[in-house]
C-alpha positions in Angstrom: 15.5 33.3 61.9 12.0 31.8 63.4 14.5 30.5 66.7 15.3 34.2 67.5 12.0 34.9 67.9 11.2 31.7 70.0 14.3 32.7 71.9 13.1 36.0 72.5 9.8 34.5 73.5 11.2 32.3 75.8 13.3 34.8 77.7 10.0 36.9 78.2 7.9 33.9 79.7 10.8 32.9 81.8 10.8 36.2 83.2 6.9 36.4 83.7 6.8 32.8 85.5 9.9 33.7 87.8 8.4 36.4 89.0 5.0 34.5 89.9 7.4 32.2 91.8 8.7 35.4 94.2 11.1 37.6 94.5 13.7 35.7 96.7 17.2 35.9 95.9 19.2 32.6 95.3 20.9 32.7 99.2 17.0 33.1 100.4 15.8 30.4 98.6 14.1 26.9 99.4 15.4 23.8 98.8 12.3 23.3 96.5 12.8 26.9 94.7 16.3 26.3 94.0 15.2 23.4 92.1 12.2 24.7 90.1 14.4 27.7 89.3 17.0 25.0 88.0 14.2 23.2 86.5 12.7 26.2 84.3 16.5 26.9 83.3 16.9 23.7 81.8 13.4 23.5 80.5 13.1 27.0 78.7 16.4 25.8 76.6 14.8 22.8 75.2 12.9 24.3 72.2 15.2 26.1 71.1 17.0 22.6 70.6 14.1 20.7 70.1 10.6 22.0 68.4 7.7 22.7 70.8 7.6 25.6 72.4 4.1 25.5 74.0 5.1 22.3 75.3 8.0 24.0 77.0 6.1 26.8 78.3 3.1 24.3 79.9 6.2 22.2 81.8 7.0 25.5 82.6 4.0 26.7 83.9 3.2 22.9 85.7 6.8 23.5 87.8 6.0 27.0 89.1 2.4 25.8 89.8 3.9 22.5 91.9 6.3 25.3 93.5 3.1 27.8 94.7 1.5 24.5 95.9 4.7 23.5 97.8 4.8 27.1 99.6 0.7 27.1 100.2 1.3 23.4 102.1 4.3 24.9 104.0 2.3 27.6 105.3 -0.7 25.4 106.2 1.4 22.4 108.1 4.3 22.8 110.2 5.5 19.3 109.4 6.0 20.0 105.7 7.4 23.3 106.3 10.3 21.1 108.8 10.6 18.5 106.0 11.0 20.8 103.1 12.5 23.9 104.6 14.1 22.3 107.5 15.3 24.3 111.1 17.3 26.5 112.4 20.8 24.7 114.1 22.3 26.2 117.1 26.1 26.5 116.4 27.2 28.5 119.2 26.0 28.8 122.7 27.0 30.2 125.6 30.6 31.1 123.9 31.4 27.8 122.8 30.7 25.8 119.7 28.1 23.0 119.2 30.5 20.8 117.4 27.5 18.3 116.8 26.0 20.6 115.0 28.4 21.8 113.1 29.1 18.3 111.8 25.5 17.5 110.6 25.8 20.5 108.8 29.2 19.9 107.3 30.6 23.0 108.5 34.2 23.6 110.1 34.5 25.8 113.0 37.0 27.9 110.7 33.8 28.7 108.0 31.8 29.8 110.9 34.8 32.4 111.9 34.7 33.7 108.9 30.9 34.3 108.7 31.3 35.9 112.4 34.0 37.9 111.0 31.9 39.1 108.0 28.9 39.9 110.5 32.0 42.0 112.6 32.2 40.1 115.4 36.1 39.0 116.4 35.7 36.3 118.4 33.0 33.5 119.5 33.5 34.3 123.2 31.7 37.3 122.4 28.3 35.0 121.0 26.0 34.4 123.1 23.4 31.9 120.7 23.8 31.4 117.1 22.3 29.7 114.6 22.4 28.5 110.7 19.1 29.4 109.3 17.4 27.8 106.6 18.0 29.9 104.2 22.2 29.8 104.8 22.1 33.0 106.6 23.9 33.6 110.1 21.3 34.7 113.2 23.3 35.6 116.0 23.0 37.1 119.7 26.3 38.6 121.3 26.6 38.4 124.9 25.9 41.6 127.0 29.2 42.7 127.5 30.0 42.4 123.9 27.0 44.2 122.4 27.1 47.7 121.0 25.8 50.2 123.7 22.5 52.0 123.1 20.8 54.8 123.9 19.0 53.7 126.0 22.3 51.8 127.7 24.1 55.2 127.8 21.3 57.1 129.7 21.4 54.2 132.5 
């Protein structure tokens, strides 16, 4: 009866330390969040198994702590940030793919089609720059012909 409690306990800490860590959702998050995330998964399960619990929550508490340090160094050196993080890739520019680049990042021109597709645009003619961000997401500039007119384009 004394584990449902712990459990209980548990799932509440968990809950308090992830949201110190941020509010990110898992296709925004860092190399180094994904694993501390991961790592306080793994970790908050062990008592229940095991018997410590206050040991559980202090290597809790140690891996979001070494996660708010990670982020503060990030911000304060650019180098870190590149290591950690990483860049953004060009994948498509002027119309055509980089195939180099979508080689390092072991992706097929096919996946990318079907992320344009998903963004609505039909075909990579139509792209003028695009690039894989960090963070998995698509960033994207459509050539002039191919972008949506405007106001501001319909009173010219």
């Amino acid at each position: 009866m004394n584990f449902i409690w712990e459990s209980f306990l548990l799932v509440i800490f968990g809950i308090l330390l992830l949201r110190a860590a941020g509010r990110k959702s898992i296709s925004q998050m860092t190399l180094a969040q994904t694993v501390v995330m991961i790592s306080i998964g793994s970790i908050i399960i062990q008592p229940i198994v095991e018997t410590s619990v206050w040991r559980t929550a202090v290597a809790a508490v140690i891996f979001v702590g070494s996660l708010i340090i990670i982020e503060f160094l990030q911000l304060k050196f650019n180098f870190i940030e590149t290591f950690i993080t990483g860049k953004s890739k060009v994948v498509i520019e002027d119309g055509a793919l980089v195939t180099n680049n979508l080689r390092k990042l072991r992706m097929t021109a096919d996946q990318l089609e079907m992320r344009l597709r998903q963004q609505g645009i039909a075909k990579i003619t139509d792209v003028k720059t695009a690039t894989l961000e960090p963070n998995g997401q698509l960033g994207y500039e459509l050539m002039p012909d191919a972008r949506p007119l405007t106001v501001k384009d319909f009173k010219e």
